[in-house]
VOBA-1610 file (N, C-alpha, C; in pm, whole numbers, padded with zeros to 5 digits, always signed):
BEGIN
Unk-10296-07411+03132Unk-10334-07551+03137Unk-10484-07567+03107Unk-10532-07470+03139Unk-10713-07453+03135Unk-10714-07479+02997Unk-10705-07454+02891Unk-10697-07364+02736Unk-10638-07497+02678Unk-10571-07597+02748Unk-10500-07752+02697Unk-10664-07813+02698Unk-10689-07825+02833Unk-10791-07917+02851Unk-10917-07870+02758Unk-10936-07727+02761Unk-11068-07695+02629Unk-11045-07715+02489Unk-10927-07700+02488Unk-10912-07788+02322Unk-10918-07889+02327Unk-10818-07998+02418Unk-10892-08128+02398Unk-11018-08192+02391Unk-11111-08104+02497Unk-11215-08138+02514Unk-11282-08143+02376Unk-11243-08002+02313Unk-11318-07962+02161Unk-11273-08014+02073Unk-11161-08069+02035Unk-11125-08173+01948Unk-11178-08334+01949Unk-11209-08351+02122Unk-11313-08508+02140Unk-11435-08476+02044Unk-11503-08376+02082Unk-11640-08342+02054Unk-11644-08312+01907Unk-11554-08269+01866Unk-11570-08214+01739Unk-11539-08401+01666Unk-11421-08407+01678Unk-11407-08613+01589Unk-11558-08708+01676Unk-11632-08705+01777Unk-11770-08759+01782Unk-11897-08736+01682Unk-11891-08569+01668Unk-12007-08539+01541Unk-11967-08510+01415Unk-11822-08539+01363Unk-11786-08566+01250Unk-11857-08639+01177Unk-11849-08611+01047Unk-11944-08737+00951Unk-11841-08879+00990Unk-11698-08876+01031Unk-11703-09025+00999Unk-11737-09048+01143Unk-11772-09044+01269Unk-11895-09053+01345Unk-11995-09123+01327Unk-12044-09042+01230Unk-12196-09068+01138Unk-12190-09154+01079Unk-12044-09216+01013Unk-12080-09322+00911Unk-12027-09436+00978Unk-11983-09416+01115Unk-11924-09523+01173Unk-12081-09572+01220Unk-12214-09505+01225Unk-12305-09546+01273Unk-12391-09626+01181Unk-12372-09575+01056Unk-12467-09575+00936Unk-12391-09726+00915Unk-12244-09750+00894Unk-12183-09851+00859Unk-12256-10023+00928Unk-12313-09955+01089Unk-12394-10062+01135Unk-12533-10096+01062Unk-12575-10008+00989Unk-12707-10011+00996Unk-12687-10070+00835Unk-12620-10065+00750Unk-12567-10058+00602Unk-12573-10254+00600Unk-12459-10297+00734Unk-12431-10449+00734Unk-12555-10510+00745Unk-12603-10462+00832Unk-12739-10545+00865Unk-12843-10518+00766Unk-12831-10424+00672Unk-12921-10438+00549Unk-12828-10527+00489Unk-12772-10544+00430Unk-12623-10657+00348Unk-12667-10758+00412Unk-12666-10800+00529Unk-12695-10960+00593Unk-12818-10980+00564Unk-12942-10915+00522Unk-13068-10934+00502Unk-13072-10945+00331Unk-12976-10886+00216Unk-12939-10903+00129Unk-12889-11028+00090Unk-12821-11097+00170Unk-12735-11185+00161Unk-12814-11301+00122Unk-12951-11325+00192Unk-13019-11405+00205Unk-13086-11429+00047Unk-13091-11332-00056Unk-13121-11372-00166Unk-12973-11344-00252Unk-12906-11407-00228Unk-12816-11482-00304Unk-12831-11567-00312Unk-12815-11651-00424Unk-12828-11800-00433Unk-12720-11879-00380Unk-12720-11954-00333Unk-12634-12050-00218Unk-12680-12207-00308Unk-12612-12319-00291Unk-12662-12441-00392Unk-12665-12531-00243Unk-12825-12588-00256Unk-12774-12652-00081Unk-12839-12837-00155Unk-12730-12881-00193Unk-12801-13066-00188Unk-12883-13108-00121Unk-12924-13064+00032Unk-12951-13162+00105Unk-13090-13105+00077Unk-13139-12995+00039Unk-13292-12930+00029Unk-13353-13024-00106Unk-13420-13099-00084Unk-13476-13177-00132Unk-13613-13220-00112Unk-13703-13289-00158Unk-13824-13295-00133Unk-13817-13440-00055Unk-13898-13353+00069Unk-13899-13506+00216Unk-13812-13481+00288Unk-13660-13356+00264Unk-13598-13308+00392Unk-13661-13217+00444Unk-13628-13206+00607Unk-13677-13171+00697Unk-13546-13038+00691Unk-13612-12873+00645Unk-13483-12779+00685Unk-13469-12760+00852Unk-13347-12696+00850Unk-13309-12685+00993Unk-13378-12541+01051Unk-13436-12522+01120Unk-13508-12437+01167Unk-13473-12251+01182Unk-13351-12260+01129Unk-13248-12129+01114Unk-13238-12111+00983Unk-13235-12222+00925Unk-13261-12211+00786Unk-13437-12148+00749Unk-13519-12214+00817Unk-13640-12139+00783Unk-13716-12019+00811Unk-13626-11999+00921Unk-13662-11852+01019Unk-13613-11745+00929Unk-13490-11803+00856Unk-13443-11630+00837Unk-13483-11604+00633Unk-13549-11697+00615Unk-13605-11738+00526Unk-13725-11619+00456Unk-13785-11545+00367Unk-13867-11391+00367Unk-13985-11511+00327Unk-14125-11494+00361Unk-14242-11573+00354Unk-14246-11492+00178Unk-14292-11576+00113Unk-14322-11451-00080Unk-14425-11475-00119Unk-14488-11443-00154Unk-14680-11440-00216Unk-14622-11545-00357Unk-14642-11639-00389Unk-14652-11704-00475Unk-14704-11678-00632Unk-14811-11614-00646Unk-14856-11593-00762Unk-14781-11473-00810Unk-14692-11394-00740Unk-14578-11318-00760Unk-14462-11343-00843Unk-14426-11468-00818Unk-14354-11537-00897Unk-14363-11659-00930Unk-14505-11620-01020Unk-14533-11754-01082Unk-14528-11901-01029Unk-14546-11894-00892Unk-14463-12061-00833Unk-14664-12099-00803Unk-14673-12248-00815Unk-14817-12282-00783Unk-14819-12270-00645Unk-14968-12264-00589Unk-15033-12264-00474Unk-14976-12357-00382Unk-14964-12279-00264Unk-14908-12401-00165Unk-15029-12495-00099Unk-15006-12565-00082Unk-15145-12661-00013Unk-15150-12626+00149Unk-15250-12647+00212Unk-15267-12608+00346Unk-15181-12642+00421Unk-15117-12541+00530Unk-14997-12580+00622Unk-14927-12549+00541Unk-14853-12524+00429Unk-14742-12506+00363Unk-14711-12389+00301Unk-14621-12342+00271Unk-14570-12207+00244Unk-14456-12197+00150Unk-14416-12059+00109Unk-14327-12045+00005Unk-14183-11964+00090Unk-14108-11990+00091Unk-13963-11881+00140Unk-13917-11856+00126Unk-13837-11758+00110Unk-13729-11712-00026Unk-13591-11727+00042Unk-13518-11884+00091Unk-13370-11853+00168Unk-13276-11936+00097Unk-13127-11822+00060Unk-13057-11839-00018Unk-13061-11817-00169Unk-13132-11740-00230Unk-13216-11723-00355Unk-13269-11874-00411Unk-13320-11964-00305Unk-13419-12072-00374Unk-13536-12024-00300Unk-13634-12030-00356Unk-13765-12044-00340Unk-13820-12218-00280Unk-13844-12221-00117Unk-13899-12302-00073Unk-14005-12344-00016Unk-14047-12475-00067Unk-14211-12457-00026Unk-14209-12633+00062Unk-14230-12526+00208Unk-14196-12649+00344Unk-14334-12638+00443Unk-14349-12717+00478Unk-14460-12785+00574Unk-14455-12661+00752Unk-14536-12530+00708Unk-14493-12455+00819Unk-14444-12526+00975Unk-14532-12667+00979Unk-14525-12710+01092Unk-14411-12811+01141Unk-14384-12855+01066Unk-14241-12932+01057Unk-14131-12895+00957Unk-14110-12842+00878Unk-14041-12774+00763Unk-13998-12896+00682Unk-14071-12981+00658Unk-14037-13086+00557Unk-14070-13015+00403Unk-13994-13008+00329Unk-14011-12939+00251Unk-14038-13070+00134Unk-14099-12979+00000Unk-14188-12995-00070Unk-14184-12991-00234Unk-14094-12880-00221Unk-14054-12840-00347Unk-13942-12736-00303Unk-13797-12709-00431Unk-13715-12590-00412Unk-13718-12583-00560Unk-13717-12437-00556Unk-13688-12403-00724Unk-13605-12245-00696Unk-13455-12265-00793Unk-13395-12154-00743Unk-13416-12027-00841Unk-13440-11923-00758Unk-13492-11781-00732Unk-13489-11709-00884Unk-13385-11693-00899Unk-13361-11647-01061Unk-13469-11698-01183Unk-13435-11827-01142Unk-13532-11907-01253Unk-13672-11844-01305Unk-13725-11806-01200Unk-13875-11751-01193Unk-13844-11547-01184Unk-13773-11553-01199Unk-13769-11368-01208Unk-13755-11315-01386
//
């Protein structure tokens, strides 16, 4: 019965440090690069317009982009450039009334 339980034991241990183990770990770390990917896809959003106010989830998960990078003009004080959904947005850091959108491709 001893010799049951040490194989089982060694068959747990052995399917834990298996590569698919490993890739069951890596697989987490893979999505959450993909969900950070995701964000420059272009998405078509109507309501982003100049004088809407984005929703604050919308601007958070948004990448801040150096402007003269891609050719987009200078933002004026308080205002900024963001790269969410592959449009390039340029919103009022302090209220996110945005300003201008121009989508992402366009300028690459």
């Amino acid at each position: 019965m001893n010799h049951i339980r040490k194989a089982a034991a060694f068959t747990m241990l052995a399917a834990l440090l298996s590569p698919a183990g490993v890739a069951f770990s890596q697989d987490h770390h893979d999505d959450h690069h993909d969900d950070h990917h995701d964000n420059h896809a272009y998405v078509h959003h109507d309501e982003w317009k100049k004088g809407y106010k984005m929703h604050n989830e919308d601007w958070n998960r948004g990448e801040r982009v150096e402007y003269r990078q891609y050719h987009l003009h200078e933002p004026p004080h308080g205002y900024e450039w963001r790269e969410v959904d592959g449009n390039y947005v340029l919103a009022a850091v302090a209220t996110g009334v945005i300003a201008s959108v121009v989508v992402a491709s366009a300028t690459h």
